[in-house]
C-alpha positions as CSV (number, residue, x, y, z in Angstrom):
1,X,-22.4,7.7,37.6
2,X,-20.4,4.6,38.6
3,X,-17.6,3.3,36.9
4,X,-16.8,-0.4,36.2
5,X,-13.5,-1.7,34.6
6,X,-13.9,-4.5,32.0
7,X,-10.7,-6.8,32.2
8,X,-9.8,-9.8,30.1
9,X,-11.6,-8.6,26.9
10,X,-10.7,-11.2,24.0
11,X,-9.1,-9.6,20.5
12,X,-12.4,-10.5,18.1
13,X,-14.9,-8.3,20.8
14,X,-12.3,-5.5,20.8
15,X,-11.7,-5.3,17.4
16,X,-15.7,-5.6,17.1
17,X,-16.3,-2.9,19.3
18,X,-13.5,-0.5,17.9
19,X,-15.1,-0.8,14.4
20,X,-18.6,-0.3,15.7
21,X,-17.4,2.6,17.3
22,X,-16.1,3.8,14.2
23,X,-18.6,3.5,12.0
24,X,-21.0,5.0,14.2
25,X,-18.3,8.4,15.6
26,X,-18.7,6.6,19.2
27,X,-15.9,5.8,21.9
28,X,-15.5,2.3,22.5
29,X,-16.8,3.2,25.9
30,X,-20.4,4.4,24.9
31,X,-20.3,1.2,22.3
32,X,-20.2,-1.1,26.0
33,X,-23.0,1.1,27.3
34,X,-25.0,0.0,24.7
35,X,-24.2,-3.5,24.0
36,X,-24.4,-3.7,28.0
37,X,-27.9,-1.8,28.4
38,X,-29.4,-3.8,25.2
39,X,-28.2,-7.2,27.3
40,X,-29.8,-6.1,30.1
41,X,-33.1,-5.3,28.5
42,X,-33.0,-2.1,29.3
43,X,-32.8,-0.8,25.3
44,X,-34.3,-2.2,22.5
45,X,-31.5,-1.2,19.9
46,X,-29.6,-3.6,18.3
47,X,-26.0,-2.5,17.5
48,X,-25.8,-3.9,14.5
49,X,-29.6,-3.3,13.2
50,X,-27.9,-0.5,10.7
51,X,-25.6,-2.6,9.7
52,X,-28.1,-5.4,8.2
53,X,-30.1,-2.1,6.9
54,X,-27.1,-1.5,4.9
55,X,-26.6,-5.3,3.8
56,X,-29.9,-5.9,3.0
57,X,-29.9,-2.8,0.2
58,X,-26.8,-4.2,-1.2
59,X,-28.3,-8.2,-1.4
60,X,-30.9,-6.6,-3.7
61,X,-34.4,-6.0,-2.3
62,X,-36.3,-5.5,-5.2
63,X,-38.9,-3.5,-5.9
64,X,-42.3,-4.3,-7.6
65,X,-41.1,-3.6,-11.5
66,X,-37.7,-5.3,-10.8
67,X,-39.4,-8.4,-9.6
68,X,-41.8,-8.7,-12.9
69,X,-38.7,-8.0,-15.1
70,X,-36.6,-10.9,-13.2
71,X,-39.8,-13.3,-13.7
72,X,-40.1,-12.6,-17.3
73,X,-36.5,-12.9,-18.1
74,X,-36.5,-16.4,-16.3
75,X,-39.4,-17.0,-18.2
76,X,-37.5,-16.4,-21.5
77,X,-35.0,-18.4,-20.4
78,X,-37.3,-21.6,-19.9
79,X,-38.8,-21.0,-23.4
80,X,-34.7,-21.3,-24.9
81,X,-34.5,-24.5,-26.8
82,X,-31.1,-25.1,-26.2
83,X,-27.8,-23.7,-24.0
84,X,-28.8,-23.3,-20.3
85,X,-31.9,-24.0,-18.8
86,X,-33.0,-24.5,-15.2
87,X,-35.4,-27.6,-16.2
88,X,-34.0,-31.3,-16.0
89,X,-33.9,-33.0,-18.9
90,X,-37.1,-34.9,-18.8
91,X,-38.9,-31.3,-19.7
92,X,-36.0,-30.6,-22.4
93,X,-36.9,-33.1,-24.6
94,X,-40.2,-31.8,-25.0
């Protein structure tokens, strides 16, 4: 296997690479290999692919029954006479 020496690497891609290296129990040296072989084309994994896995549980993706709850509590809401609605006033005054 060659060896290639990486010089001149700014503070934000080091710090970037440390924590994905981390996170994931890597060396900083097989977080390169990756980042360099998905550059490449040569991998199809994304380095931070788990990392928008994790973010998209925490941002809410909602299941079937959590979605029909939502609906019918905004629907109670736009039945509320008074205090706040998400209608302009036009619809209000009805």
């Amino acid at each position: 296997m060659a060896e290639i020496l990486i010089s001149n690497i700014d503070k934000a891609t080091l710090t970037r690479m440390t924590e994905l290296a981390n996170e994931r129990g890597w060396s900083t040296n097989e977080v390169a290999l990756r980042a360099l072989r998905y550059a490449l084309g040569l991998s199809t994994e994304h380095l931070s692919a788990n990392d928008r896995q994790d973010i998209a549980t925490m941002r809410g993706v909602w299941n079937q029954s959590e979605n029909l709850a939502f609906r019918e509590a905004m629907e109670a809401f736009r039945r509320v006479e008074s205090g706040p609605t998400f209608e302009t006033g036009d619809k209000q005054e009805k």
